[in-house]
N, C-alpha and C positions, 0 to 999 in steps of 0.2 A: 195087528191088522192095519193096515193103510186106510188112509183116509179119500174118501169118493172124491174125485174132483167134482167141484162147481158146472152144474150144467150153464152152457151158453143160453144166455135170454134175448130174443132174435124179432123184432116189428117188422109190419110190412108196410109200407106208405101206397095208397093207391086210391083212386078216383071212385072204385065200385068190388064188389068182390070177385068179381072177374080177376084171373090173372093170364098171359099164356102159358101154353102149356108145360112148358122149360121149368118157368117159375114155382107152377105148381110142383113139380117134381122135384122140385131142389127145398123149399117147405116139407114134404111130403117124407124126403131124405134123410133132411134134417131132425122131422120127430119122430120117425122111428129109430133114430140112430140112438135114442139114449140120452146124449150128450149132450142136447139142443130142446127149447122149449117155447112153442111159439107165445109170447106175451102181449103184445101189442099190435092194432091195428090202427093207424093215422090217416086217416081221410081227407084224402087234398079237397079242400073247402074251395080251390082254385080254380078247378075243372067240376061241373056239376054232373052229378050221375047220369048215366043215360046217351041219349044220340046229340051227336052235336051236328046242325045245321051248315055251320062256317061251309063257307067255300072249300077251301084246301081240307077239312075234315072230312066231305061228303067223297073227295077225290080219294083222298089217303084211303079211307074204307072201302074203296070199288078196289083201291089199286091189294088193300091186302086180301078183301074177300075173293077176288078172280086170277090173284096172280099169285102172290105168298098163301094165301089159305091152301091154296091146290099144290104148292110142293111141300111146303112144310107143315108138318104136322106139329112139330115144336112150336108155331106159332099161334097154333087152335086156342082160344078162350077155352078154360076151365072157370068151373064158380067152384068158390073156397068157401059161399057160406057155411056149409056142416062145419069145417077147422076153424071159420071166424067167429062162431056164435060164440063159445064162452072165452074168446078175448076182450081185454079190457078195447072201448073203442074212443077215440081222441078226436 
């Protein structure tokens, strides 16, 4: 009998549990493939949760809610809390 190989152990570094939607799916991929095990969630301490006021922030988010959010769907926020809860969190 062969031996199972090692599943991959795979973090996600991000500001909130929001991801886009791409990302989610490639996490999403990733555990049910088997092969892949999400372990880690790092929370950039850099950027604080939530809206950010900043000038160029307030612009970027019109520019992706009215221009990118309406072609791409790839780019839609998903929330990963249900797959973040029993990660370990950093």
């Amino acid at each position: 009998m062969a031996p199972t190989p090692p599943r991959l152990r795979f973090g996600i570094v991000s500001s909130d549990s929001q991801l886009p939607a791409w990302a989610e799916q490639c996490v999403r991929q990733l555990q049910s493939s088997g092969a892949a095990e999400l372990v880690l969630w790092v929370r950039d301490a850099a950027q604080p949760a939530g809206v950010s006021w900043e000038y160029h922030g307030v612009l970027h988010r019109l520019y992706r809610r009215h221009w990118l959010g309406r072609r791409s769907s790839a780019l839609l926020p998903v929330d990963l809390s249900p797959a973040l809860s029993a990660v370990q969190l950093h």
